[in-house]
C-alpha positions in Angstrom: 50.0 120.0 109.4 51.7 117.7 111.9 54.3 118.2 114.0 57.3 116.6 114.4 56.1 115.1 118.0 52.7 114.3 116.5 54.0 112.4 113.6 56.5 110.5 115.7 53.4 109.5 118.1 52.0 108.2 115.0 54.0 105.8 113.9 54.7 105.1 117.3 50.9 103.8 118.0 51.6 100.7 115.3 55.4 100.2 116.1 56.7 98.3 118.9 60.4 99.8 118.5 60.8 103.1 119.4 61.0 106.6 117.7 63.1 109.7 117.8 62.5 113.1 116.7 65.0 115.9 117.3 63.4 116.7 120.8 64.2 113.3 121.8 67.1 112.9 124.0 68.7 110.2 122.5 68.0 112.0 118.7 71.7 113.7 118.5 73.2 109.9 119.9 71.1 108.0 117.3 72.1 109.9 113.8 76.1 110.1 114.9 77.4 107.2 112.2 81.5 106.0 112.1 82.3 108.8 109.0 81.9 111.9 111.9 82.0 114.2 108.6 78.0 113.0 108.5 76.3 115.7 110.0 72.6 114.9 108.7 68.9 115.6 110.7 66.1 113.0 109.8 62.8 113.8 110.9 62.4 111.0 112.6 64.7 107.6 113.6 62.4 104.3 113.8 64.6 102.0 115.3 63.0 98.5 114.5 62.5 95.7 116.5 61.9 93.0 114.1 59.7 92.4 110.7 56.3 94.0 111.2 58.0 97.1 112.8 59.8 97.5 108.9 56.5 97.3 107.3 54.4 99.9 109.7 57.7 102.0 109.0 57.8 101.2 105.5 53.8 101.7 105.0 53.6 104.8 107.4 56.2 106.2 105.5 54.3 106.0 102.4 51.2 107.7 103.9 53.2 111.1 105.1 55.2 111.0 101.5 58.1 111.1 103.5 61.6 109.9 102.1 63.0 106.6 103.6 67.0 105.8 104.3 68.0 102.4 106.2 70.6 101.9 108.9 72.3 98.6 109.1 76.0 99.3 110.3 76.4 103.0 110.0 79.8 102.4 109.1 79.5 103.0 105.5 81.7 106.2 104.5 79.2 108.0 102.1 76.7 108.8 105.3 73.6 106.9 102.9 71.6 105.6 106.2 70.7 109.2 107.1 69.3 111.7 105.3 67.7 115.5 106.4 64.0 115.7 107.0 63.0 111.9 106.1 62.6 108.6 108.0 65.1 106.6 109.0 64.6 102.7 109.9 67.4 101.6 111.8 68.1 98.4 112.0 70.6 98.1 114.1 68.6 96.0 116.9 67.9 93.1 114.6 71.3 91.8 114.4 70.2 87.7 115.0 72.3 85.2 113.0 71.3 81.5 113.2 73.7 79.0 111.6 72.8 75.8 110.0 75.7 73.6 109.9 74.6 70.9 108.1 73.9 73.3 105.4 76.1 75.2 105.3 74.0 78.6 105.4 73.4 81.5 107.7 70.4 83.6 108.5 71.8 87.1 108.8 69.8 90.3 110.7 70.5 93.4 108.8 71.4 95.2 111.8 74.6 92.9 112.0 78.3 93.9 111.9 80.9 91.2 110.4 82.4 90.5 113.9 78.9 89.3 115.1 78.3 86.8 112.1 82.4 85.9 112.2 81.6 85.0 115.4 78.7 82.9 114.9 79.7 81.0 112.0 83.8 80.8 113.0 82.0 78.9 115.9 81.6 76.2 113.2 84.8 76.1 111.3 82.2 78.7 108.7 82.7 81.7 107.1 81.7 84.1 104.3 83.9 86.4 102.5 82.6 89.4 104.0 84.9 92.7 104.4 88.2 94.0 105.8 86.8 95.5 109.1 84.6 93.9 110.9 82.7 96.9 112.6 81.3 96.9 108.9 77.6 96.4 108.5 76.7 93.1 106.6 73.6 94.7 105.0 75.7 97.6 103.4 78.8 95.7 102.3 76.7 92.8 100.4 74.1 95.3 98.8 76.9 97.0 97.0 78.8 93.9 96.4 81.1 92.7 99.3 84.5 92.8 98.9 87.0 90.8 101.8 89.7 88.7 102.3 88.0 85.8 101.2 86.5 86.9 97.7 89.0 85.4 95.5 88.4 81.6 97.1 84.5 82.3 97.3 83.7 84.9 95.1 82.1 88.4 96.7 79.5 88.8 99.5 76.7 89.0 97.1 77.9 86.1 95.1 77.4 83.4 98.5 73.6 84.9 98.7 71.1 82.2 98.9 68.0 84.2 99.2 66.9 87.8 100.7 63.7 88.6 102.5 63.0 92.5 101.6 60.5 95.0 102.6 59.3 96.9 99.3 57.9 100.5 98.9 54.5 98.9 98.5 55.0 97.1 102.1 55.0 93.8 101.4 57.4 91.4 102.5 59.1 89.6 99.4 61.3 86.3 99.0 64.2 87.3 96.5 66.2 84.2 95.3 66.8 82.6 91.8 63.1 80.8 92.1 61.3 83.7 93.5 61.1 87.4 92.1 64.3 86.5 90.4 64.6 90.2 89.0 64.7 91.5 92.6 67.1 89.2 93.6 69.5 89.9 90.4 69.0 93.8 91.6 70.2 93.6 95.2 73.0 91.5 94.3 75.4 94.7 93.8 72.4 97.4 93.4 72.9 99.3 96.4 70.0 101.3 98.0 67.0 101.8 97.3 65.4 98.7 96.2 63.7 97.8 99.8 64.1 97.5 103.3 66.4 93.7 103.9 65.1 91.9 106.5 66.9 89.2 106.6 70.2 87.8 104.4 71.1 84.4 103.6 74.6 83.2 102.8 76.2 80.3 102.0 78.9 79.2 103.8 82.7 77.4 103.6 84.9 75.4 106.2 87.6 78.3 107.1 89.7 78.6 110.0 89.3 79.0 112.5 93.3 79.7 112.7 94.5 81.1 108.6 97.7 81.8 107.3 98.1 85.4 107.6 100.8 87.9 106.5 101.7 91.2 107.3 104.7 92.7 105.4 106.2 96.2 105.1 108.6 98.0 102.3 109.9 101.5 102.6 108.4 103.9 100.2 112.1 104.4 98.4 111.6 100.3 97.5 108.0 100.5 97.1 107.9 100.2 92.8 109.7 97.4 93.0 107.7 95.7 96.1 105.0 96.2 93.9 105.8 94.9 91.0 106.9 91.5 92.6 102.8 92.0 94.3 102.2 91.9 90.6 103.9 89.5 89.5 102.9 86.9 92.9 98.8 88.0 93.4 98.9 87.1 88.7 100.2 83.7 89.5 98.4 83.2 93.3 96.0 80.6 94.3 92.2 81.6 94.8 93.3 80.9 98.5 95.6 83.7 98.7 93.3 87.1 99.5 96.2 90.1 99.5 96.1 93.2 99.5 98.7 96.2 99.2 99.1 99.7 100.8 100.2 102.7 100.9 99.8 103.8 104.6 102.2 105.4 107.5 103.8 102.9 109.5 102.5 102.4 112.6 104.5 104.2 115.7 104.8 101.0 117.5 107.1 98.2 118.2 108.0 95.9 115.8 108.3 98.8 113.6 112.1 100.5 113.2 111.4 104.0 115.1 113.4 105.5 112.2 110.5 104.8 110.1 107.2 106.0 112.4 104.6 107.7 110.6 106.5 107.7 107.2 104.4 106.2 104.3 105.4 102.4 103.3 104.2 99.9 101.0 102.4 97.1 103.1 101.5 93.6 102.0 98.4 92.2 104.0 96.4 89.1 103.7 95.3 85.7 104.4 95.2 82.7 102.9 91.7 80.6 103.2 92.9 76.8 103.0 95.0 74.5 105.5 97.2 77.0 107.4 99.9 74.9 106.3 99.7 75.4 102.9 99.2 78.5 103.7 102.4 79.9 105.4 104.0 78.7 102.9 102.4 79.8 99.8 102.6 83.5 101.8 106.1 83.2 103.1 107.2 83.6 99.3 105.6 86.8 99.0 107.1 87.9 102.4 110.7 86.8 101.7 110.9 89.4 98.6 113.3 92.5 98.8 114.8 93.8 102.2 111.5 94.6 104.3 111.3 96.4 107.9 108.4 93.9 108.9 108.1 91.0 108.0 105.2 89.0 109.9 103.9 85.2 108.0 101.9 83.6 110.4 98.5 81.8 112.1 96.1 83.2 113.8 92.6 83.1 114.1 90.3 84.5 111.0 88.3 87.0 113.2 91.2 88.4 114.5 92.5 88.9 110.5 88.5 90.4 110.3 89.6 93.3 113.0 93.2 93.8 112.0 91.8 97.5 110.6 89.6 98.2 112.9 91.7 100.5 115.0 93.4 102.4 111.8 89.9 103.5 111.3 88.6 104.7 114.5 85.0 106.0 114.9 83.8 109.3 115.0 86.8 110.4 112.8 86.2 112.4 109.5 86.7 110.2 106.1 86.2 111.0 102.3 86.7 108.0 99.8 86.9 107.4 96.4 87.3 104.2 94.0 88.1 103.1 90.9 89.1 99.5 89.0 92.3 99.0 87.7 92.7 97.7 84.0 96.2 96.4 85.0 98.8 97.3 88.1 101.4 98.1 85.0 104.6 99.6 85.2 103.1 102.9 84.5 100.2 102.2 86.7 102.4 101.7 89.6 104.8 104.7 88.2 101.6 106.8 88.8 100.7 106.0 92.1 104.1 106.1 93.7 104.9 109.8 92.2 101.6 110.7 93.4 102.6 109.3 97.2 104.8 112.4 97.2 102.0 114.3 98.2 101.9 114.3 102.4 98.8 112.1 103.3 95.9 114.1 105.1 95.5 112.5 108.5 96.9 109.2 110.5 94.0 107.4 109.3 94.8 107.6 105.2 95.9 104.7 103.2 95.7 103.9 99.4 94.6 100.6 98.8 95.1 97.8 96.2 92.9 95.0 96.6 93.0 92.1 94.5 89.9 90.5 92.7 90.4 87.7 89.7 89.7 84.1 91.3 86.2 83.1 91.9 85.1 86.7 91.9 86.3 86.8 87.9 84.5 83.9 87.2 81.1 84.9 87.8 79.3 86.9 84.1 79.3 90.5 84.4 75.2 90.4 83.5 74.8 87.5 86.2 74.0 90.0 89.3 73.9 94.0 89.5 77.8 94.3 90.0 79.6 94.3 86.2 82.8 94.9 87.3 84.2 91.1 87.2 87.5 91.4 84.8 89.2 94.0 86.7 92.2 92.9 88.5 92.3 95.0 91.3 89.9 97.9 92.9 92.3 100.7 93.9 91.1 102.8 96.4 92.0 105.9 98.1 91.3 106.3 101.7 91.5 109.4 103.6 90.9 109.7 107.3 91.8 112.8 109.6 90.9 114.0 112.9 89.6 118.1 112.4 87.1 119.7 110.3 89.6 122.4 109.7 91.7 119.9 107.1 88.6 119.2 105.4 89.7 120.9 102.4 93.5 119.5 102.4 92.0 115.5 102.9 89.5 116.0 100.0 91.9 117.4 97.4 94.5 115.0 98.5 92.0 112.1 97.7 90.8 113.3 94.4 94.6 113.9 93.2 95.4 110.9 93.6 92.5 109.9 91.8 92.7 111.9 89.5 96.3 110.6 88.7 95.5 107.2 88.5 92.5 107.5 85.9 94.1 106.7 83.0 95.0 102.9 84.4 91.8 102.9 85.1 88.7 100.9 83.7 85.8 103.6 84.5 84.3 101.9 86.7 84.0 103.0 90.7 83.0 100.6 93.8 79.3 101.3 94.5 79.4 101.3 98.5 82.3 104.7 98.0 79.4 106.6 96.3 76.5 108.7 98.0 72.9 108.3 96.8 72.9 112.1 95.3 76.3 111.3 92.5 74.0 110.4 89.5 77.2 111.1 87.2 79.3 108.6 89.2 76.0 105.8 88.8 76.9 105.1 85.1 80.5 104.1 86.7 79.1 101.8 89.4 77.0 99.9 87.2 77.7 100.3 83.5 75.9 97.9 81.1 73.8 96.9 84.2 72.2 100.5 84.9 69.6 100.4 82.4 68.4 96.9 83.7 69.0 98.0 87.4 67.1 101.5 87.2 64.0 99.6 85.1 63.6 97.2 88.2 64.2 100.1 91.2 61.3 101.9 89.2 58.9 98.7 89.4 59.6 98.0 93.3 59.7 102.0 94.1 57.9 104.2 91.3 58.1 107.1 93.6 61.5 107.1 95.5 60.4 105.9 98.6 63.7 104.9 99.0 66.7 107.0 99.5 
């Protein structure tokens, strides 16, 4: 049987990236992902340098029956680009993204983050609705769906995909589009992992920016039913322009937030709004002029800094546990819910709740049109917990499912795929509903044998 070294030099002879095993010295660097409660050991990391390194991974893979996970980002908080004993491709190195202006479209690399293809298109006046963080991995964020500030004016990631190129378990590289293996391409539009290696993404794109309306608003907790409500009332009534979402989250300990009020939980209002930033300020300034707020911030700046207003609430390396769920309305007992359950102290400095709004252009696409059914829901409420020590593991986690568990009965049954890992078969019927059957029938034709994590 081969060793570890020996099997790493063989892939290596037809690879022109390069390969880790656990005795390599940069193994321990290589498998540390942003969610640091992934603690996971592949057998070997091929980190791929462009197409025909995928498909020498991909086919030498097949040959040692060894299990396959693929690293875009790493920032996805279920850990799925690593898994113990098996081969993971990373694709972090192919991170190219070539604009066409007159088209309107962008190649993507699946080793990309948002701020690298914010960059490249907001060099245009172009974007595509694409996350709320931009250390976030395109290639994860679109396979499960893609939700972002600019969903409601464009509809989600997966719904601005022109075509995909994809590695499948038999090695071949495939063209997946609505002319060309039109089944593969319906899959990967909200089907997660498993379906292939993505070699390449592209989107289509719209003028945005580069300066949007933005707004940044925050009520006390005591005031917070009532703040949302108004959210309601505003995001039923709101333009597809307008992409808001509200929190529960401590307020920051900084200036220009009242030092009476550090660290104590809030209700937040944040967004942007995707048109002419005049239009904009206004439309928002109605939405930050409710109630008696401690912060209230409406104005212009450019879209990729809204991309990285998160990203240090969320810093790497610290432990996280999520969970989802969609939310039939935001009612008066939904919101009743959720406010009685704030009581509870949050885990860590990094923990929010989250409401994001859908409807708009992301409501008007069929449920059976791509992989992801959930198009009628309102709002995906999610509950974000992120702490510093391993020793509160136990506190973060049942502080994340009370709060879920409080909220179910506003809820539809569905769950956001990209919150689940690859193991929760009871949570897949949740993730894709009427579109499992379909979904599972095409995995099984591209991947009979689970090549693919």
């Amino acid at each position: 049987m081969a060793t570890k070294n020996s099997t790493s030099k063989l892939l290596q002879d037809d690879f022109r990236g390069e390969v880790l095993n656990p005795a390599s010295p940069d193994y321990d660097q290589a498998r540390q992902l942003w969610n640091g409660m992934i603690d996971r050991r592949p057998a070997l990391i091929a980190r791929a340098r462009d197409v025909n390194d995928v498909i020498q991974a991909v086919n030498f893979a097949q040959s040692q029956g060894m299990r396959v996970s693929v690293r875009g980002g790493g920032h996805g908080v279920a850990g799925t680009a690593l898994l113990d004993d098996g081969l993971v491709i990373d694709l972090s190195g192919m991170h190219e993204v070539e604009v066409n202006v007159d088209q309107r479209s962008a190649n993507v690399g699946p080793g990309a983050t948002l701020e690298q293809m914010d960059a490249a298109t907001q060099a245009h006046g172009l974007a595509t609705t694409g996350g709320v963080d931009s250390r976030t991995g395109v290639a994860g964020l679109t396979l499960g769906g893609g939700m972002g500030w600019l969903g409601r004016s464009f509809g989600l990631s997966i719904d601005n995909l022109l075509s995909l190129d994809v590695v499948t378990a038999d090695g071949e590289l495939r063209r997946a589009s609505e002319d060309e293996n039109p089944d593969l391409f319906w899959a990967l539009r909200g089907g997660g992992a498993g379906l292939g290696v993505v070699t390449n993404f592209e989107f289509r794109l719209h003028p945005v920016g580069p300066e949007v309306a933005t707004i940044q608003v925050f009520h006390p907790l005591e005031r917070g039913g009532e703040a949302l409500r108004f959210f309601r009332d505003f995001m039923a009534d709101a333009p597809d322009a307008v992409g808001c979402n509200a929190f529960a989250m401590p307020v920051p300990p900084v200036e220009p937030f009242p030092e009476d009020q550090h660290g104590k939980i809030a209700i937040a209002f944040v967004g942007c709004h995707s048109g002419p930033k005049e239009i904009g300020l206004g439309t928002l300034q109605s939405l930050a002029d409710h109630g008696e707020p401690m912060l209230q911030m409406v104005q212009a700046v450019s879209y990729c800094d809204m991309q990285k207003s998160f990203n240090e609430a969320t810093p790497d390396g610290a432990r996280y546990y999520w969970k989802s769920q969609y939310l039939q309305d935001l009612s008066d007992a939904a919101i009743d819910s959720l406010i009685a359950a704030l009581d509870t102290p949050f885990p860590g400095p990094f923990s929010a709740v989250a409401i994001e709004s859908l409807g708009g252009a992301i409501g008007r696409v069929k449920p059976e049109a791509t992989a992801f059914p959930h198009r009628s829901a309102p709002f995906n409420f999610g509950i974000w917990a992120g702490w510093e020590h391993a020793a509160d593991d136990e506190q973060a986690i049942a502080w994340t499912r009370g709060i879920y568990e409080a909220m179910l009965p506003h809820s539809t049954g569905g769950v956001y795929a990209n919150y689940l890992d690859r193991d929760d078969q009871d949570r897949m019927q949740a993730a894709f509903g009427a579109n499992r059957e379909r979904l599972e029938k095409i995995r099984k034709d591209h991947d009979p044998l689970r090549l693919f994590a």
